[in-house]
C-alpha positions as CSV (number, residue, x, y, z in Angstrom):
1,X,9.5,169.7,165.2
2,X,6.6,167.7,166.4
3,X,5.1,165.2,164.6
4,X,1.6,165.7,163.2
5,X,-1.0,163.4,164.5
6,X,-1.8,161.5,161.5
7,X,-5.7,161.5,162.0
8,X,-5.3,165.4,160.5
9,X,-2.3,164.6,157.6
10,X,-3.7,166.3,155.1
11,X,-4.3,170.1,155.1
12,X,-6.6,171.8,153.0
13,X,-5.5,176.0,152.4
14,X,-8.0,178.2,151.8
15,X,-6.9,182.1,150.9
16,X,-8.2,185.3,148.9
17,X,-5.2,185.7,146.5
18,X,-5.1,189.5,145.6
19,X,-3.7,189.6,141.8
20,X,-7.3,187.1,141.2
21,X,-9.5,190.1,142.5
22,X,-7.5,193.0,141.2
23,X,-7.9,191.4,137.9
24,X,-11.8,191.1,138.4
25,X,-11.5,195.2,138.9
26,X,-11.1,195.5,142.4
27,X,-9.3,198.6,143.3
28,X,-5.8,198.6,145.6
29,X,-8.0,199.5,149.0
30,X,-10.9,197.0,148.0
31,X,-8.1,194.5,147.9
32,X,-6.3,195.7,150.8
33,X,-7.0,193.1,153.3
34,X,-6.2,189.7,150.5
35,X,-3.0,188.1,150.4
36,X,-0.1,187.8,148.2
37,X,1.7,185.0,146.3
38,X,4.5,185.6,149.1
39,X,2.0,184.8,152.1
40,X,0.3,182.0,150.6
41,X,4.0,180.3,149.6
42,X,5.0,180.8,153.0
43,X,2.4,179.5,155.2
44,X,2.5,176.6,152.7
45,X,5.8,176.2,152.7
46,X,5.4,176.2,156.8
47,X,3.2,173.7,156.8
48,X,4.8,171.4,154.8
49,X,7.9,171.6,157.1
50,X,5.7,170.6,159.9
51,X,5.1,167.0,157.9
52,X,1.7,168.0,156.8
53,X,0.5,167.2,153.1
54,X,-1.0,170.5,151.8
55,X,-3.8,171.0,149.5
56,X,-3.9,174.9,148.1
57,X,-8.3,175.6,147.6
58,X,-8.8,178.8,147.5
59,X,-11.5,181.3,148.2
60,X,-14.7,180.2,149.4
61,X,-16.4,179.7,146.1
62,X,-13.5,177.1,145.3
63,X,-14.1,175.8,148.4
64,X,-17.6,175.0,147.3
65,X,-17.0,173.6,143.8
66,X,-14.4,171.3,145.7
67,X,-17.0,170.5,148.6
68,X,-20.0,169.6,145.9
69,X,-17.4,167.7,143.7
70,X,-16.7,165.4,147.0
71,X,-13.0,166.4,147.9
72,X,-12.7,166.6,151.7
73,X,-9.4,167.5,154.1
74,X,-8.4,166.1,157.4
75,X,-8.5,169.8,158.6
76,X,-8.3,173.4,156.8
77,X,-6.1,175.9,157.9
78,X,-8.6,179.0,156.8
79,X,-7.0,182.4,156.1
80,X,-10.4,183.5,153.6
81,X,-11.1,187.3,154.5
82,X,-14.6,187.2,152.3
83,X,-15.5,189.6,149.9
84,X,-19.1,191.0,150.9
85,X,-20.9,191.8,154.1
86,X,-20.3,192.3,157.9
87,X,-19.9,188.4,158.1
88,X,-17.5,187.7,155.6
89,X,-14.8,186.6,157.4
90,X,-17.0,183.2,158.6
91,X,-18.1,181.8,155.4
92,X,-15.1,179.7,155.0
93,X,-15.9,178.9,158.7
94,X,-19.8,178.4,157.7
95,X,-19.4,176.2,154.8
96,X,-16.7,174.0,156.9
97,X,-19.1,173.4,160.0
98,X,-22.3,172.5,157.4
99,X,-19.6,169.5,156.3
100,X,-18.2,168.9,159.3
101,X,-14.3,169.8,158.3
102,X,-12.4,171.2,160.7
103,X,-11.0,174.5,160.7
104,X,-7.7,176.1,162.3
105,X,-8.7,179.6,163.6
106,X,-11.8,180.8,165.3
107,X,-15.1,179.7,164.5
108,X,-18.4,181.1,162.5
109,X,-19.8,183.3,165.6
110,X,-16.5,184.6,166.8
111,X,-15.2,185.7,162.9
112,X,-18.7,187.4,163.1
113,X,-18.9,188.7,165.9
114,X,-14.8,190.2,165.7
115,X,-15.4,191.8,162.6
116,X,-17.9,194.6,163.6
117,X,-16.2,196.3,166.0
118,X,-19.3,197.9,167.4
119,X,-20.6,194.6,168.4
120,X,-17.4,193.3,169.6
121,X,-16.6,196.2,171.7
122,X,-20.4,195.9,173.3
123,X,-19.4,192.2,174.7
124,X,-15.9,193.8,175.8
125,X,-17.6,196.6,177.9
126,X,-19.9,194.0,179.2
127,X,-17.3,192.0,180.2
128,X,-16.2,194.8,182.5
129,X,-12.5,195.1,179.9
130,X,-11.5,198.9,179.3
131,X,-12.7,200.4,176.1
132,X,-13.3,203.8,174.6
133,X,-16.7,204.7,174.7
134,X,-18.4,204.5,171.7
135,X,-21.8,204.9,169.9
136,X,-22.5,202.9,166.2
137,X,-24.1,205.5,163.3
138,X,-25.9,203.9,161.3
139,X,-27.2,206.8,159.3
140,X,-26.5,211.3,159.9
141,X,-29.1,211.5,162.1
142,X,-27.8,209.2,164.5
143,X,-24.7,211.9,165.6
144,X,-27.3,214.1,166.8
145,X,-27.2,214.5,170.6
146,X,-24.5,212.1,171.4
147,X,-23.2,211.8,174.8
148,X,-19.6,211.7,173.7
149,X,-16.7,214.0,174.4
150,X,-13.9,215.4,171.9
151,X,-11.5,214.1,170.5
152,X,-14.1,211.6,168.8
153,X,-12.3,209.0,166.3
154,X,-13.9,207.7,163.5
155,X,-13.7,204.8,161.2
156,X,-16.2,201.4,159.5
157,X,-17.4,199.2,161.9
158,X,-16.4,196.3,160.0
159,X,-13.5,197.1,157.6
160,X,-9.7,195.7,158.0
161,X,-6.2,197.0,157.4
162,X,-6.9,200.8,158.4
163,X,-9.3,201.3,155.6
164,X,-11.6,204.2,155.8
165,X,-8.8,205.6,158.8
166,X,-7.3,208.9,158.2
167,X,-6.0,211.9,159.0
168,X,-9.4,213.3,159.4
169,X,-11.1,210.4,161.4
170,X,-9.4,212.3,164.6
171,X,-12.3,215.4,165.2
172,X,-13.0,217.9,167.5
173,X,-15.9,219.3,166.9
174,X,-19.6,218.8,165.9
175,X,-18.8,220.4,161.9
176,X,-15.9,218.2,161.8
177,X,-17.9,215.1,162.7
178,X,-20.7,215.6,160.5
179,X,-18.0,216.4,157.8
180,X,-16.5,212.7,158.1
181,X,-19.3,210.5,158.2
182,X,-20.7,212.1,155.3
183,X,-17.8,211.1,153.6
184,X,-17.4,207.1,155.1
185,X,-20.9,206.9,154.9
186,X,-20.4,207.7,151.3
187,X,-17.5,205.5,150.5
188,X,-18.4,202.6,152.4
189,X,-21.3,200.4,152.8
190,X,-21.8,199.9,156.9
191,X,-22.0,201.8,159.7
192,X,-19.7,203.9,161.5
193,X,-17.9,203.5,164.9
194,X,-17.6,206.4,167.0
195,X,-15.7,206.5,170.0
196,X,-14.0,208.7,172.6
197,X,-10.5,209.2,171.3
198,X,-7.4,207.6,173.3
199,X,-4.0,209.5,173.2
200,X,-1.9,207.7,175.0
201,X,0.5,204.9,173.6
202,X,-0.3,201.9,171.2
203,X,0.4,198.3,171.2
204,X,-0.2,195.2,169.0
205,X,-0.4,191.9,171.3
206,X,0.5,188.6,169.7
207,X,-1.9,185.9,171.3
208,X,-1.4,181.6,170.6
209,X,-4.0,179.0,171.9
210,X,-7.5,178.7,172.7
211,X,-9.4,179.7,176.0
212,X,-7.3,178.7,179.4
213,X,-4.4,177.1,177.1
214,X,-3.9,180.9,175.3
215,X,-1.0,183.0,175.9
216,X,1.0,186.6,174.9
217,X,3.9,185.4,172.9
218,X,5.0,188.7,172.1
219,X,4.1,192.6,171.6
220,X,5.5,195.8,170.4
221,X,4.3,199.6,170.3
222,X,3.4,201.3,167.4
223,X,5.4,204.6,166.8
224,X,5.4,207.2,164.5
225,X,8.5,208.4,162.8
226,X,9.1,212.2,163.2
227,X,7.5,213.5,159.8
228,X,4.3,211.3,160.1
229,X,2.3,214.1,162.3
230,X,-1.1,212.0,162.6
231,X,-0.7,209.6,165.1
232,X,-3.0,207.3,163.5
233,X,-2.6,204.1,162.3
234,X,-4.1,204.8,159.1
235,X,-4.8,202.8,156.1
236,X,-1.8,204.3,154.2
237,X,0.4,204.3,157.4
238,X,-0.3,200.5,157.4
239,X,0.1,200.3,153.9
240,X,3.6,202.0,154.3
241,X,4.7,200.7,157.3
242,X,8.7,200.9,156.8
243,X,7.9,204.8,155.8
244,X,6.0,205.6,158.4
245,X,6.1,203.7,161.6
246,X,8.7,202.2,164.2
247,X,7.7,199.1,166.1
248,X,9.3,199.0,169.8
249,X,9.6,196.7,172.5
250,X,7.5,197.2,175.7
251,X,8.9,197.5,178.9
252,X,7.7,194.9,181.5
253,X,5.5,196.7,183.6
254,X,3.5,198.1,180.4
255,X,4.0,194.4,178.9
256,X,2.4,192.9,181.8
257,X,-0.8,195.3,181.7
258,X,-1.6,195.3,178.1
259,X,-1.1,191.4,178.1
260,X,-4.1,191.6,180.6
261,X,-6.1,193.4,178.6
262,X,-5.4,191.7,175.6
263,X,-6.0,188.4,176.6
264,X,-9.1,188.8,178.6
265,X,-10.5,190.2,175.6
266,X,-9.2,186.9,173.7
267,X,-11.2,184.7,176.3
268,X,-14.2,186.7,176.3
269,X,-14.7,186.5,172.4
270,X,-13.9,183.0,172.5
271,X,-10.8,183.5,169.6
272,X,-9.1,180.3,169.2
273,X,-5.6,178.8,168.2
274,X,-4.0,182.5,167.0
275,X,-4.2,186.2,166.0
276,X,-3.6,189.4,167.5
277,X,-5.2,192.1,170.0
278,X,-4.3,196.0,169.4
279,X,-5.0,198.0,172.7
280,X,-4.2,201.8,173.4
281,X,-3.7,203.5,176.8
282,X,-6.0,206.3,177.8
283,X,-5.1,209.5,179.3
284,X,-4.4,208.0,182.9
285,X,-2.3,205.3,180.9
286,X,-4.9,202.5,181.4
287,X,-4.5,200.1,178.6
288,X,-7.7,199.6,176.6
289,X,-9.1,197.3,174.1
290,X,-9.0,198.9,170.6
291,X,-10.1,195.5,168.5
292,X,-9.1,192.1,167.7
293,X,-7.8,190.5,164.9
294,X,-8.6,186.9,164.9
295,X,-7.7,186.4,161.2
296,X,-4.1,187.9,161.6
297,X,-2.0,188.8,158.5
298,X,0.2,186.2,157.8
299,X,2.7,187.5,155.6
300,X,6.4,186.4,156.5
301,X,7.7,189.5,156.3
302,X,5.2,192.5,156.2
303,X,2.8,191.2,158.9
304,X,2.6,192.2,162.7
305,X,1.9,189.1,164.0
306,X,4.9,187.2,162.1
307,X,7.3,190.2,163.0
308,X,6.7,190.6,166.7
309,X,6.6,186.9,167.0
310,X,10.5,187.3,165.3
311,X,11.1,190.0,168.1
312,X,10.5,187.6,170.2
313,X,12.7,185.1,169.2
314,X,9.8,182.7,167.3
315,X,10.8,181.9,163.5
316,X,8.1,182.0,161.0
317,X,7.5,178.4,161.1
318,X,7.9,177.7,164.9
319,X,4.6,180.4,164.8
320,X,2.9,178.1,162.4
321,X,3.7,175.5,164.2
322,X,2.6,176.8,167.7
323,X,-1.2,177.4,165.5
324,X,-1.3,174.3,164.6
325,X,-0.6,172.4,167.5
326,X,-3.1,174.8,169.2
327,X,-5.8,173.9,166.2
328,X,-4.8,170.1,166.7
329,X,-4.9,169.8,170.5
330,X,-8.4,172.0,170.3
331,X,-9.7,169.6,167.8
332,X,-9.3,166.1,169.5
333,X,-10.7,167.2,172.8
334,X,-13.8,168.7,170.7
335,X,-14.1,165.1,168.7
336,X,-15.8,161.9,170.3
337,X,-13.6,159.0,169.9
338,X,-10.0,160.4,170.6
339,X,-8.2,158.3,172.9
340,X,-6.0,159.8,175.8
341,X,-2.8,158.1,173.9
342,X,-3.6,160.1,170.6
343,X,-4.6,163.0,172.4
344,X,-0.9,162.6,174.3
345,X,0.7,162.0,170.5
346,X,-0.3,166.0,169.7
347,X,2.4,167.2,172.2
């Protein structure tokens, strides 16, 4: 193992633990996307392996209290999915830059920016990366006249972990359409992304580093078991993976083109030090952005960044390590006042 760079010893944790909000009466789906006892002890566990000193926060309003009561951290390794609005996922990130802490993972405009996937996929198509086509509705009357064509897929512009994707977010015609966003519209908060469908395979890129220094450390498809009929990597398929889904490896020529794809996206965005990027070929087999997760699941066992990092041969805490050194060597080019001798320590 490296040796940490003892500028950043101690490491603050910050996390949404899920029995806390399901005993505030959040419902299983509203929780979906928080973590369990089992994450939070491994990436602790990780990190104290590495030689770093952890101190477990919290969410973000612990992260306050802590701020206000004059605790600080050398660094916080942020896994905080926030609880309301289309910019959750960068308060943690927020409050951290207003104190000047730094912060493992991507920063305030990219966790905003990644979690509507409308927006997002508006810089990817400007960037000249394949995506689906794809409007945003924002209310019924926004379907009318769209210049789409069938299949259509549906799902919230800014929800994780497959919710709001079903069975019926696949439609084919005008009733059918109208039919589902009534029904997201009515169970969820945000607008709806609408976009051409893509039936051709699916893959989920692991991606390590920041910018120039990131890199594909691993993929697998996503496919269905015979009795799941779908195709869709749906909020319950997700939540019932081991039911539902096979994972395979990717031959090299198909590696090679969604690992394109998936990490031009990654520099476009400007994601930093780890996550993943889930692409899906079209019907001429072109490998197209679907989103990006730069707030990856992190669960030892159950996540799909930690198992196809396993498939490829990285251990659960050689991937924490390879996100922190990331974090670390990001850092001390960013601060004034690192010498080239500590900067040499981080690798």
């Amino acid at each position: 193992m490296r040796n940490p760079k003892k500028l950043y010893k101690t490491v603050g944790f910050t996390y949404d633990l899920k029995s806390d909000y399901i005993a505030k009466g959040f419902t299983e789906e509203e929780a979906a996307e928080f973590d369990s006892p089992e994450t939070i002890e491994g990436i602790s566990s990780a990190l104290q392996q590495l030689g770093f000193k952890v101190v477990e926060i919290g969410n973000v309003e612990s992260l306050i209290h802590r701020i206000v009561r004059g605790e600080r951290w050398d660094l916080v390794f942020n896994i905080c999915e926030g609880v309301k609005g289309v910019g959750r996922e960068a308060q943690v990130p927020a409050v951290l830059e207003t104190f000047q802490i730094p912060c493992v993972f991507s920063d305030v405009l990219v966790m905003a920016l990644s979690l509507h996937k409308g927006m997002t996929k508006h810089v990817i198509r400007d960037c000249g990366i394949p995506t689906a086509p794809f409007i945003v509705a924002h209310r019924p009357e926004d379907i009318i006249n769209h210049p789409l064509s069938y299949p259509l897929f549906v799902k919230p512009v800014a929800e994780g972990t497959g919710k709001g994707i079903a069975a019926d977010s696949k439609v084919y015609n005008y009733e059918q359409l109208q039919k589902v966003i009534a029904d997201r519209f009515c169970r969820y908060d945000q607008g709806l992304l609408i976009e051409e469908f893509l039936p051709g395979r699916e893959f989920t890129v692991g991606i390590v580093g920041t910018g120039h220094n990131a890199r594909v450390i691993g993929m697998m498809e996503v496919c269905y078991k015979p009795h799941e009929t779908s195709g869709i990597y749906s909020y319950n398929n997700k939540a019932h993976y081991e039911n539902f889904v096979e994972y395979a490896d990717v031959e090299p020529q198909v590696y090679s083109l969604c690992a394109k794809v998936a990490l031009d996206a990654w520099k476009a965005l400007g994601c930093r030090d780890g996550g993943r990027v889930d692409v899906r070929m079209d019907a001429a087999g072109i490998p197209n952005f679907i989103e990006v997760n730069p707030l990856a699941g992190l669960n030892p066992v159950h996540s799909d960044l930690p198992i196809l990092a396993a498939r490829a041969g990285i251990s659960y805490v050689e991937l924490i390590d390879l996100i922190m050194q990331s974090a670390l060597q990001r850092i001390a080019t960013e601060e004034k006042g690192i010498t080239a001798q500590q900067l040499k320590d981080l690798s």
